[in-house]
C-alpha positions, 0 to 999 in steps of 0.5 A: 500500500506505501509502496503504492501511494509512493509511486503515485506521489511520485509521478504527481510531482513528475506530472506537476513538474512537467507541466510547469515547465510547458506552461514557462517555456510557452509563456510571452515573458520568456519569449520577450526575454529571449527575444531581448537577449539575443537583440542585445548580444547583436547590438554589442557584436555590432557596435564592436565591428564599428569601433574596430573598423573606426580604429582603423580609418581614423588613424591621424595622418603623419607630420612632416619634419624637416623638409627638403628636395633631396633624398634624406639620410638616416643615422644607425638610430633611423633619425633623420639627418639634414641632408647635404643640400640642406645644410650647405645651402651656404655654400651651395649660395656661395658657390663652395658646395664642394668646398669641404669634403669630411676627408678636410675637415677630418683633418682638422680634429673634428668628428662627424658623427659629433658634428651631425644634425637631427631633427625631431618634431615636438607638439606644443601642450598646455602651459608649456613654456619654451625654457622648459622644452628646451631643459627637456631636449637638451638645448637652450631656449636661443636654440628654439628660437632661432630654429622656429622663427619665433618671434614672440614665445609668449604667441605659442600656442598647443597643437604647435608644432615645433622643430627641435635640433640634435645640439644647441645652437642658432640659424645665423643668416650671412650679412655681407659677402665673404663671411665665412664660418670662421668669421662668424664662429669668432663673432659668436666665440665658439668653435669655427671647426664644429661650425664647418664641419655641422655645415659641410663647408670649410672654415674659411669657405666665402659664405654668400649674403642673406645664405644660413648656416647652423652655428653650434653652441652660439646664444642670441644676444641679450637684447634679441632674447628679451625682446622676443620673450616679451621682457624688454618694457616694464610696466609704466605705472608702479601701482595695481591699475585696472585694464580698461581697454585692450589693444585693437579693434573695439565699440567707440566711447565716443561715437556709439554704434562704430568701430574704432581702432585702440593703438594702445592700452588704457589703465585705469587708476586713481589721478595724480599716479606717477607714470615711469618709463617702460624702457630708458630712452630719450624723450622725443616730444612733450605735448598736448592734443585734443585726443591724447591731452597731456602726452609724452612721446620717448624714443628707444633704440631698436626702433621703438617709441613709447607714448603715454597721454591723457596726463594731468600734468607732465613733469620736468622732463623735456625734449632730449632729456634722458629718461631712465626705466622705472625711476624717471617720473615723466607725468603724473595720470589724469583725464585730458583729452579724449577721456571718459575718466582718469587712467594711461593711455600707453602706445608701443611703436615698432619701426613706426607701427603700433604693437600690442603692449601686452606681448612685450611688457614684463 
């Protein structure tokens, strides 16, 4: 009778059990959650297929480095090396391509291979600075420079891109007929054999004007390197003044609705502060005008001339005088001429063009 009644149950749980799994397997929720399943593993297989076909499309094209004409040479280390038209352009200018075969400058001591030049390519990044891309590489700032163009370091911009040289140095370009490495490595006090040989060219080859040539280990002079790193003014008023206006284009005060031209830079601060100038000089004009009021114009050298106005007063200073950077008082700030309140209206020439103060204050 157990036996039975064990048997029954048996197959009851079986019946139940079977049944339930019919009624699981028919139902819509596992035919929605398969359906669901199997959409997703597709989308995934798909999206994959379109990254790595994506990968592969969008690879960024190459930037050129050093260009030229002819066909490059390689060291053992597969960088590339300036070829001989490039590095003797020169000699080739002058005539003397041939003029110094490695066999002669051999003979004087030097080393090819020490004397060789390569070149790699460096992107500008965020809150890079010259200085220290120049640490990074091994060459000096002049170095960068030189071998760019640059002609303002604080323009730089991320993305640049930037040539940088094997050895430190400067691209000096012949002034005069005749010169020769010799000549110029003297000017420059570093060694005229390693200017040969880095050129291909001997140490007394004439060197044709306006030509170039690489001069290892030279440094451009002190002023050239101030002006380019925008050190060479100081700022003109000692104490904390508000920038009212920049340089160039912007909305007239005067005439509402036109555009006008700022040839300077307008800094607010209170009447009767000192104004100093930017650089030493010798003053060209003391004057006034109905648009600059009292205004001070000073001459100094390299072509610039420096132009302060809407003074309250101008000081003792006359035409002639010689005006020293940051001690001289030349006026003192007011609100005459064109002005809507007192500040300093500050102007940089170049070569009789007006610049942005901006780029070459310290």
């Amino acid at each position: 009778m157990k036996k039975e009644l064990a048997t029954k149950v048996f197959h009851s749980i079986i019946y139940f059990v079977k049944n339930s799994i019919n009624m699981f397997t028919n139902s819509k929720t596992v035919k929605i959650v398969s359906f669901s399943i199997i959409t997703f593993c597709l989308g995934l297989s798909f999206t994959c297929i379109t990254i790595s076909v994506r990968s592969h499309i969008n690879k960024p094209n190459g930037v050129g480095g050093f260009e030229t004409s002819a066909v490059p040479e390689f060291d053992s280390n597969h960088n590339i090396v300036l070829d001989r038209s490039t590095i003797t352009s020169a000699a080739v200018s002058a005539g003397n391509a041939d003029a110094a075969p490695e066999e002669t400058l051999l003979s004087a001591g030097a080393s090819v291979e020490a004397a060789k030049i390569t070149y790699q390519t460096y992107r500008v990044k965020a809150g890079d600075m010259i200085g220290f891309i120049a640490d990074e590489f091994n060459v000096t700032q002049d170095t960068i420079i030189s071998v760019n163009n640059i002609k303002n370091t604080r323009t730089i911009q991320p993305g640049q891109y930037l040539k940088i040289p094997s050895m430190p140095g400067i691209v000096y370009t012949v002034k005069e007929d005749g010169e020769t490495p010799s000549t110029i490595a003297e000017k420059y006090e570093v060694d005229a054999d390693k200017c040969a040989l880095v050129n291909f060219v001997s140490t007394d080859s004439p060197l044709a004007s306006g030509s170039s040539l690489f001069v290892p280990d030279a440094a451009l002079d002190a002023f050239t390197l101030a002006e380019i790193n925008g050190d060479l003014f100081k700022k003109p008023l000692h104490a904390r003044y508000w920038l009212s206006s920049n340089y160039g284009w912007r909305d007239s005060p005067f005439n509402p609705g036109k555009r006008t031209f700022h040839g300077g830079i307008d800094m607010a601060i209170a009447q009767g502060t000192p104004i100093y100038p930017a650089m030493s000089g010798i003053v060209e004009t003391v004057g006034f005008n109905a648009t600059y009021g009292n205004y001070v114009i000073i001459r100094h050298h390299s072509g610039y001339k420096t132009l302060y106005g809407h003074m309250k007063s101008t000081a003792s200073v006359k035409a002639g005088n010689y005006v020293y950077a940051g001690t001289t008082v030349i006026g003192y700030v007011g609100s005459t001429g064109m002005s809507t309140g007192p500040h300093l209206h500050f102007t940089v020439y170049k070569n009789g063009k007006t610049i942005n103060p901006l780029t070459v204050l310290n």
